[in-house]
Every structure is written in structure tokens, then in C-alpha cells.
C-alpha positions in Angstrom: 18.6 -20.0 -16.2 15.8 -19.8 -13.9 15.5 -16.6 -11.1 13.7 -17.8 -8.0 13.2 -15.1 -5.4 13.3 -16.7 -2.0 11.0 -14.6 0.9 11.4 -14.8 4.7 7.3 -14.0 4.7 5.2 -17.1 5.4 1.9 -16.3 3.2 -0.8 -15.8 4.2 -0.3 -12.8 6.6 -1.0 -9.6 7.8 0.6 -6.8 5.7 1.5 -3.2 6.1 2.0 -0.9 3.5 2.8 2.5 3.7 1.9 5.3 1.4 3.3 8.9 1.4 2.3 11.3 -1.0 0.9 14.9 -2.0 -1.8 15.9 0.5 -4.0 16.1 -2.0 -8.4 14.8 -1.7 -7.7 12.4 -4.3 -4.6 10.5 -2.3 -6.4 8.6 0.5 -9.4 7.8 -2.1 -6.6 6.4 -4.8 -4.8 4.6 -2.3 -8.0 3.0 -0.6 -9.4 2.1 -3.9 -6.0 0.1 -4.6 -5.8 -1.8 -1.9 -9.1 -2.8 -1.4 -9.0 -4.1 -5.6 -5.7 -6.3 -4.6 -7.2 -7.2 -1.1 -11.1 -7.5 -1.3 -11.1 -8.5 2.2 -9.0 -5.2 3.7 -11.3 -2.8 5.9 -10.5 0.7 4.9 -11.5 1.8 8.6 -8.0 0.4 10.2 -6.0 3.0 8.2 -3.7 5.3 9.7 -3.1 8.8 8.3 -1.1 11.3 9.8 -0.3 14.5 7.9 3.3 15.5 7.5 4.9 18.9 9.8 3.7 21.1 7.5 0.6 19.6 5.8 2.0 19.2 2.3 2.3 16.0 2.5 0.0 12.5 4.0 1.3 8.9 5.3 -1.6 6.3 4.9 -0.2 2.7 6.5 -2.8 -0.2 5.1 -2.5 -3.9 7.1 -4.4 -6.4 4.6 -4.0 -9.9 4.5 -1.5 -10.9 2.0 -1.7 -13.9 -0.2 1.4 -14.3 -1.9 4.6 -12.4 -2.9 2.6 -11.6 -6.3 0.1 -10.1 -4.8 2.4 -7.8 -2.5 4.4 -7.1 -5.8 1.5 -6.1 -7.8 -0.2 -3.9 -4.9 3.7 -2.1 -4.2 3.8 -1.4 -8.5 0.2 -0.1 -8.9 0.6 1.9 -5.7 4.0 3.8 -7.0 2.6 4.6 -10.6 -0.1 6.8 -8.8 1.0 10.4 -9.7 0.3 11.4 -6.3 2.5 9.2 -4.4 6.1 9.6 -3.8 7.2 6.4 -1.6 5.6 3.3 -0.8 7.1 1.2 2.0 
């Protein structure tokens, strides 16, 4: 028996992924570094980062030009095995 996962997203097209996580120096750098290696042609300048209440914690949302479902895939598992972030959206 063959799984085929069906997707409302017509490929290629712009992407937005949001990453919370530790407010921590490394977090933006790890996150930027990730994205840019699954999307060569993303421009780290059109990130958004806002800092939670608090501090404690940052929200980075990354538009890249997706590819294909595998490369969305791929980006989302790197991006939650990263000991500093808690959710990616």
C-alpha cells in the first residue's frame, strides 16, 4: 500500500515559517543558518523578530521560496531538533 500526501500548496511559493524559542544569541544565528542551507536564495534581512512579554523567549518568522513539500518537511524537522527551539509553525 502506497501513502500519497495530497497538499493544497501550489509549489513553488513563498513560505513562512515561524520559529519560537529560548532568547538565547545562538537562536536567531541557528535558525538563519537553517533556512538559508534549505533555501539558498532566502534573504536573512526580511526576518521578523519580536521578543516575547518578558524577554525569555524570541519569535523569528522566515518567507523563503519553497520548492516542494520535501523541502518544507525537511526545513520544519531540522528546525525542531534545535535545542533551542520550542515550536515551529
Amino acid at each position: 500500500m502506497t501513502f500519497e500526501r495530497t497538499t493544497l500548496i501550489e509549489y513553488p511559493c513563498d513560505f513562512p515559517i515561524k520559529v519560537m524559542g529560548v532568547n538565547d544569541v545562538g537562536l536567531q544565528q541557528a535558525v538563519l543558518e537553517t533556512v538559508t542551507r534549505h533555501a539558498p536564495d532566502f534573504d536573512p534581512a526580511t526576518t521578523q523578530v519580536r521578543a516575547s512579554a518578558k524577554g525569555n523567549y524570541l519569535s523569528l518568522t522566515c518567507t523563503f521560496r519553497a520548492h516542494s513539500q520535501t523541502q518544507v518537511d525537511t526545513l520544519y524537522r531540522e528546525l525542531t531538533s534545535h535545542p533551542l527551539v520550542k515550536v515551529v509553525l
